[in-house]
N, C-alpha and C positions, 0 to 999 in steps of 0.2 A: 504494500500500500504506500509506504514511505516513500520509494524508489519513483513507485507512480508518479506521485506526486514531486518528484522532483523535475520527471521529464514533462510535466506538464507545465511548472514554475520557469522552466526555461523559455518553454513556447510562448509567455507573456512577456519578456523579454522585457518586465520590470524592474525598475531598481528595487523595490522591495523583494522579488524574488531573486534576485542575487544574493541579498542578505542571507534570505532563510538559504540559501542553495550553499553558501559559506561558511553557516554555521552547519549545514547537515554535512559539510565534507568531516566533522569530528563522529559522525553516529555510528553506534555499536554495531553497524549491521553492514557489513561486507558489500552487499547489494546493495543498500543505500550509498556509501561510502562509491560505489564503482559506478551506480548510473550518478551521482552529482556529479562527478569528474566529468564523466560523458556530458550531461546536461551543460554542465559551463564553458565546454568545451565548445556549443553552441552558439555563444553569446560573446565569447572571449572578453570579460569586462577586467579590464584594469584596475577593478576598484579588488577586484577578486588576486591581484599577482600576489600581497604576500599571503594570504593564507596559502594558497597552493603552492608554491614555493615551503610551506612548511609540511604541505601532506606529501612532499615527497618523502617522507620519514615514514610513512604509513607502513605497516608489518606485511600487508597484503602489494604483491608485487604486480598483481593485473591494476589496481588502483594507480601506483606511481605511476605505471606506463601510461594510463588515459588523462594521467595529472602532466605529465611531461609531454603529451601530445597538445593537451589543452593551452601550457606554458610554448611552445615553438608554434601554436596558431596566436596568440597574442602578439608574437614578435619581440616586441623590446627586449633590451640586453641584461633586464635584472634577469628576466624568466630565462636566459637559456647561459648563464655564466654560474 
């Protein structure tokens, strides 16, 4: 349900759901944690580089992969240095 809702928060391509899309990049739940990545992956917001930048520390290694795909669609040189 979580996850759902995250790829739907994307789809609105609000600033509010950025927020909540950054704070679920912390939630217990693997799928959650792996479609936010995907989800902001979407939207590529700026406002979003340093958390992801810090879930690249996540224990689950499908997560950093779609956090470090999401970070080199952003561009800028914090996200890929």
């Amino acid at each position: 349900m979580r996850a759902r809702a995250a790829y739907h928060l994307a789809k609105s391509k609000d600033d509010q759901a950025v927020e909540a899309l950054v704070k679920a990049l912390g939630d217990s739940s693997l799928k959650v944690r792996r479609q936010v990545a995907y989800a902001l992956s979407t939207i590529c917001p700026l406002s979003a580089l340093e958390p992801l930048i810090r879930a690249l520390q996540d224990s689950d290694t499908e997560t950093c992969r779609r956090v470090a795909l999401t970070l080199g669609k952003i561009g800028r040189s914090e996200a890929i240095t």
